[in-house]
C-alpha positions as CSV (number, residue, x, y, z in Angstrom):
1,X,10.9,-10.1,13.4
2,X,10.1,-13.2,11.2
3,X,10.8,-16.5,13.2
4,X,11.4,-19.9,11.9
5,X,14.0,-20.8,9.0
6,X,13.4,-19.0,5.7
7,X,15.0,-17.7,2.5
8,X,15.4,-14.5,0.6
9,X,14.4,-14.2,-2.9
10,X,15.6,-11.5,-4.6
11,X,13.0,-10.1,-7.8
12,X,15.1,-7.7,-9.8
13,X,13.2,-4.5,-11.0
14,X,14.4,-1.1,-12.5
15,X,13.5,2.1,-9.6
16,X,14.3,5.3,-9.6
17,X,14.9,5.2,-5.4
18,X,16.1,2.3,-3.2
19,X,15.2,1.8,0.4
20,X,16.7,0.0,3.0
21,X,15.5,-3.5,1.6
22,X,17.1,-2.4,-1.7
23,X,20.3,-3.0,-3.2
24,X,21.9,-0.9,-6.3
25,X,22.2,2.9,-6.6
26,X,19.8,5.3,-7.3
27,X,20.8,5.8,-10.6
28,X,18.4,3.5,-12.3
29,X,20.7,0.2,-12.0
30,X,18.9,-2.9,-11.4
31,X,18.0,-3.4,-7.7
32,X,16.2,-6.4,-5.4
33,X,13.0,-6.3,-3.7
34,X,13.0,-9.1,-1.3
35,X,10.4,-11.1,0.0
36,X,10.7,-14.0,2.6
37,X,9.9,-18.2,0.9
38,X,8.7,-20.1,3.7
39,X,9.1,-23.9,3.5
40,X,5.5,-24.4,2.7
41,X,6.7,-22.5,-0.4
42,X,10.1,-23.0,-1.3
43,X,9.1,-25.7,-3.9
44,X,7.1,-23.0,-6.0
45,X,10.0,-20.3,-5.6
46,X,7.8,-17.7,-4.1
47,X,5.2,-17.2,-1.5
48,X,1.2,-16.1,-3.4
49,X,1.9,-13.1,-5.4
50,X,-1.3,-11.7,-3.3
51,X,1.0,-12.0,0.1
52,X,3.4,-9.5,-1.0
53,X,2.0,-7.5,-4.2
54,X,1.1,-4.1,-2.1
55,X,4.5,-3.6,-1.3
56,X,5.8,-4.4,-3.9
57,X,3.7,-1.8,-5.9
58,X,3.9,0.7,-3.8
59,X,7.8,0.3,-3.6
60,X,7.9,0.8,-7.1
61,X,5.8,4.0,-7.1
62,X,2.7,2.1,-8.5
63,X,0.5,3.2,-5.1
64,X,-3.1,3.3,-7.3
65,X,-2.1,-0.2,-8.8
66,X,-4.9,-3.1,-8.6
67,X,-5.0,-7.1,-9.3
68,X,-7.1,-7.2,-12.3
69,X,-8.4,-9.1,-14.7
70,X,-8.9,-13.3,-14.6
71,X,-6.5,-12.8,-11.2
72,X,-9.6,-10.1,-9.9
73,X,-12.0,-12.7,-11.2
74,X,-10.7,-15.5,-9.7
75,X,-10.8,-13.9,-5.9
76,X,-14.6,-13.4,-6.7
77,X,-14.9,-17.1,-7.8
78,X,-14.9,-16.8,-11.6
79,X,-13.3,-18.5,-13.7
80,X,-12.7,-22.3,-14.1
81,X,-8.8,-22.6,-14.0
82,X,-6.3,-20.7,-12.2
83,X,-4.5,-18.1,-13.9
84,X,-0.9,-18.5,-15.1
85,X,0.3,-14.9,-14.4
86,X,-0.8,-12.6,-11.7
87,X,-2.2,-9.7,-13.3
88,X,-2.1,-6.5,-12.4
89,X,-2.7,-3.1,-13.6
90,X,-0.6,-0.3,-13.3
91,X,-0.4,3.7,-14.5
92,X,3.0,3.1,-16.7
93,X,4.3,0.3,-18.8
94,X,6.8,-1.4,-16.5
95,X,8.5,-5.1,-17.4
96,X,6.6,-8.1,-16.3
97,X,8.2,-9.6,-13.2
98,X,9.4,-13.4,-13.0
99,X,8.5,-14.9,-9.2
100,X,9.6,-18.4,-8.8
101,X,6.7,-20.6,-10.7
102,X,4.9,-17.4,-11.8
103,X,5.0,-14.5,-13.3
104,X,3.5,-11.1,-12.3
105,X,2.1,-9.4,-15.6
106,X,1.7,-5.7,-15.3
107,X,-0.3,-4.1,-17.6
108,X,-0.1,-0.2,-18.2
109,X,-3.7,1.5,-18.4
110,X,-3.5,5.4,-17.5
111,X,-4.2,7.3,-15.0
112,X,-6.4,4.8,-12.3
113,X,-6.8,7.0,-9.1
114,X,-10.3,6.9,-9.9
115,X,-11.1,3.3,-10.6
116,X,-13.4,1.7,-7.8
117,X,-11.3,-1.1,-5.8
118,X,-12.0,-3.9,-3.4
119,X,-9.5,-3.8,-0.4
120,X,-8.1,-7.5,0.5
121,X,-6.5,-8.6,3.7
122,X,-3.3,-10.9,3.0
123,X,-1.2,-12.1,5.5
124,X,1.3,-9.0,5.3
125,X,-1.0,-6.0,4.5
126,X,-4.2,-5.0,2.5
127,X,-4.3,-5.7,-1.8
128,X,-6.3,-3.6,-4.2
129,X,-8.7,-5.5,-6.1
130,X,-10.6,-4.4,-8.9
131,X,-14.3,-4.7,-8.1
132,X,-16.5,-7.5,-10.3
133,X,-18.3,-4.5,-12.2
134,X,-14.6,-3.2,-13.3
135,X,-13.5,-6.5,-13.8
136,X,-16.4,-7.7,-16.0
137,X,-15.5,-4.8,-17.7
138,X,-11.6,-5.3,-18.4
139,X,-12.2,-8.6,-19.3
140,X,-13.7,-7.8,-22.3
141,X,-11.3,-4.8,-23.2
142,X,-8.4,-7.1,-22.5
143,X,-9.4,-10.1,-24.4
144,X,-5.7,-10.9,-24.8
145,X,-4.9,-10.7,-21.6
146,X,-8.4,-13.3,-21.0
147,X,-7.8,-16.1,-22.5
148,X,-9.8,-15.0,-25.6
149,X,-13.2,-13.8,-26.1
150,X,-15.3,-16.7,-25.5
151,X,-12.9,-17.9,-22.0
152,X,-13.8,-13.8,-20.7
153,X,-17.4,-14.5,-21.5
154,X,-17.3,-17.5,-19.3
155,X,-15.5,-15.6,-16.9
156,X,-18.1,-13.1,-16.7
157,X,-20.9,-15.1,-16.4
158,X,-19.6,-16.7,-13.3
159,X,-19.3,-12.9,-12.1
160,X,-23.1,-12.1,-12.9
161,X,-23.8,-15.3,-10.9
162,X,-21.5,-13.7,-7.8
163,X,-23.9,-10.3,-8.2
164,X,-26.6,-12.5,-7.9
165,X,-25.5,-13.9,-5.1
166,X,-24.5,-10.2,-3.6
167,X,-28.2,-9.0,-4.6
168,X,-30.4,-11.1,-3.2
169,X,-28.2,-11.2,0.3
170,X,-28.8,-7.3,0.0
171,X,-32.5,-8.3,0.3
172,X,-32.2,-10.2,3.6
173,X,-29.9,-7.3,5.2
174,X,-28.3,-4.7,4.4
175,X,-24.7,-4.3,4.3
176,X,-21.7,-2.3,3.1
177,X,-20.5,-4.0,-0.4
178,X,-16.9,-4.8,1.5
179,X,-18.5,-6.8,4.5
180,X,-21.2,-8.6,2.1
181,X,-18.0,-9.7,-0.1
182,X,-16.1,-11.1,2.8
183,X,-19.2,-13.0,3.7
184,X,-19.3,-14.5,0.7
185,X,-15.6,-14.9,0.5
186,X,-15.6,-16.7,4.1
187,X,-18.4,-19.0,3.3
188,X,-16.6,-20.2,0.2
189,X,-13.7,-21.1,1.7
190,X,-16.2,-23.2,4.2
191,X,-18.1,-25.5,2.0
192,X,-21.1,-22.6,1.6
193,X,-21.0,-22.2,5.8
194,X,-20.1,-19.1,7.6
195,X,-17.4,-20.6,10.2
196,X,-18.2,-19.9,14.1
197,X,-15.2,-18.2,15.1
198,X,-15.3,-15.9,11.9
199,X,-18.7,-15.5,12.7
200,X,-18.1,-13.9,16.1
201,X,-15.1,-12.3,14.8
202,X,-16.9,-10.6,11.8
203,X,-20.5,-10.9,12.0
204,X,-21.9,-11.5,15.4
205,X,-24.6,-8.7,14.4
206,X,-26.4,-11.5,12.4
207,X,-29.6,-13.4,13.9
208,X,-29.4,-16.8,13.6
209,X,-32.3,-16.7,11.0
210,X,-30.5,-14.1,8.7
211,X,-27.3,-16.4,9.1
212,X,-29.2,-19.1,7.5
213,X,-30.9,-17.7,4.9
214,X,-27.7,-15.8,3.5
215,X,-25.8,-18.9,3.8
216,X,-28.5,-20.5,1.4
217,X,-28.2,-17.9,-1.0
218,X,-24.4,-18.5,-1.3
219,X,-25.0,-22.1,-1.7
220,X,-27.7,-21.8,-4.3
221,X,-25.8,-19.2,-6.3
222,X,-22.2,-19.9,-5.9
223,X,-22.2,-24.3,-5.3
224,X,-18.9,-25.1,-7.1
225,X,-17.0,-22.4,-7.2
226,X,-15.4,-23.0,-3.4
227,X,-12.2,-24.1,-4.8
228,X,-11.2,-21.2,-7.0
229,X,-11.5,-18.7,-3.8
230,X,-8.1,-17.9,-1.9
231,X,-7.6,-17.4,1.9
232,X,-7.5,-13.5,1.6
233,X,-10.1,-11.4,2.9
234,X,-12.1,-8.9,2.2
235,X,-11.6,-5.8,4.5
């Protein structure tokens, strides 16, 4: 049970089944997914696209759905400026989805059941990711959807410096590819430093001496590119 004051906004869709935070028929009508605006973001319309996108997917039958593209890149630290749209990649062509200050662009591509994926805590659930190799990848097939050419080339190069970073931690210790991203991720979010409580929750297998010497690489690789990271994390 949320507590606290807060607002429903409704983001209308077409589905082919409702459920009990639906309104409409079943008979293809338009119908309301609702998510709850906090205060803290009322004034943008909508909470982070990233808070609420699995449900959302998944309500609307899109289960093997993943954030792609500059919005993938940017949770790895790529990419300069924020994207406009959240972008993410679905089986079917579906309408883009207005959100308050946003929008959420899908974009149809197939049959993905067997594209690799990153899983990402957010506050409400877990978001699939496409990994940097699949979205290194993407950026160049989607150049529209990139900013252009040269702007996914940028992009990209800012990902090669992330497997960089991921390779030469590998070298230190080794660790599954999800726990070496949500080091990386935490230490971003902490000026390049692996925070004490999330080091006891996460990683209290580490010696001090590994600690340190993975927190350099981070720094040496990845200095500057602490304010493009969000507040989800990596599973």
């Amino acid at each position: 049970m949320f507590k606290g004051p807060y607002v429903f906004l409704g983001l209308p869709f077409r589905s082919g089944a409702s459920t009990i935070i639906a309104t409409g028929t079943e008979s293809g009508k338009t119908e309301s997914f609702h998510v709850i605006v906090m205060p803290e973001h009322r004034s943008q319309g909508c909470p982070p696209a990233e808070d609420f996108i699995d449900q959302l997917m998944n309500y609307q039958g899109n289960s093997n759905y993943y954030v792609c593209l500059l919005s993938a890149a940017e949770e790895y630290g790529a990419g300069h400026q924020p994207p406009q749209q959240f972008q993410v990649m679905i089986e079917k062509n579906r309408r883009d989805i207005p959100c308050g200050s946003f929008l959420i662009k899908c974009i149809a591509c197939g049959t993905l059941a067997n594209v690799p994926v990153s899983l990402v805590n957010s506050p409400w659930g877990t978001v699939r990711f496409a990994t940097p190799e699949v979205t290194a990848l993407e950026l160049l097939g989607y150049p529209g959807h990139s900013r252009g050419l040269n702007n996914a080339v940028t992009v990209i190069l800012d990902l090669v410096d992330y497997d960089r970073a991921r390779k030469a931690i590998q070298e230190v210790i080794d660790m599954p590819d999800q726990k070496l991203d949500l080091f990386i991720r935490l230490c971003l979010q902490n000026n390049g430093r692996l925070s004490a409580g999330k080091r006891k929750t996460y990683f209290a297998f580490l010696k001090n001496d590994e600690l340190e010497a993975i927190e350099m690489i981070v720094q040496k690789e990845l200095s500057g590119k602490q304010s493009s990271v969000s507040h989800s994390e990596i599973c």
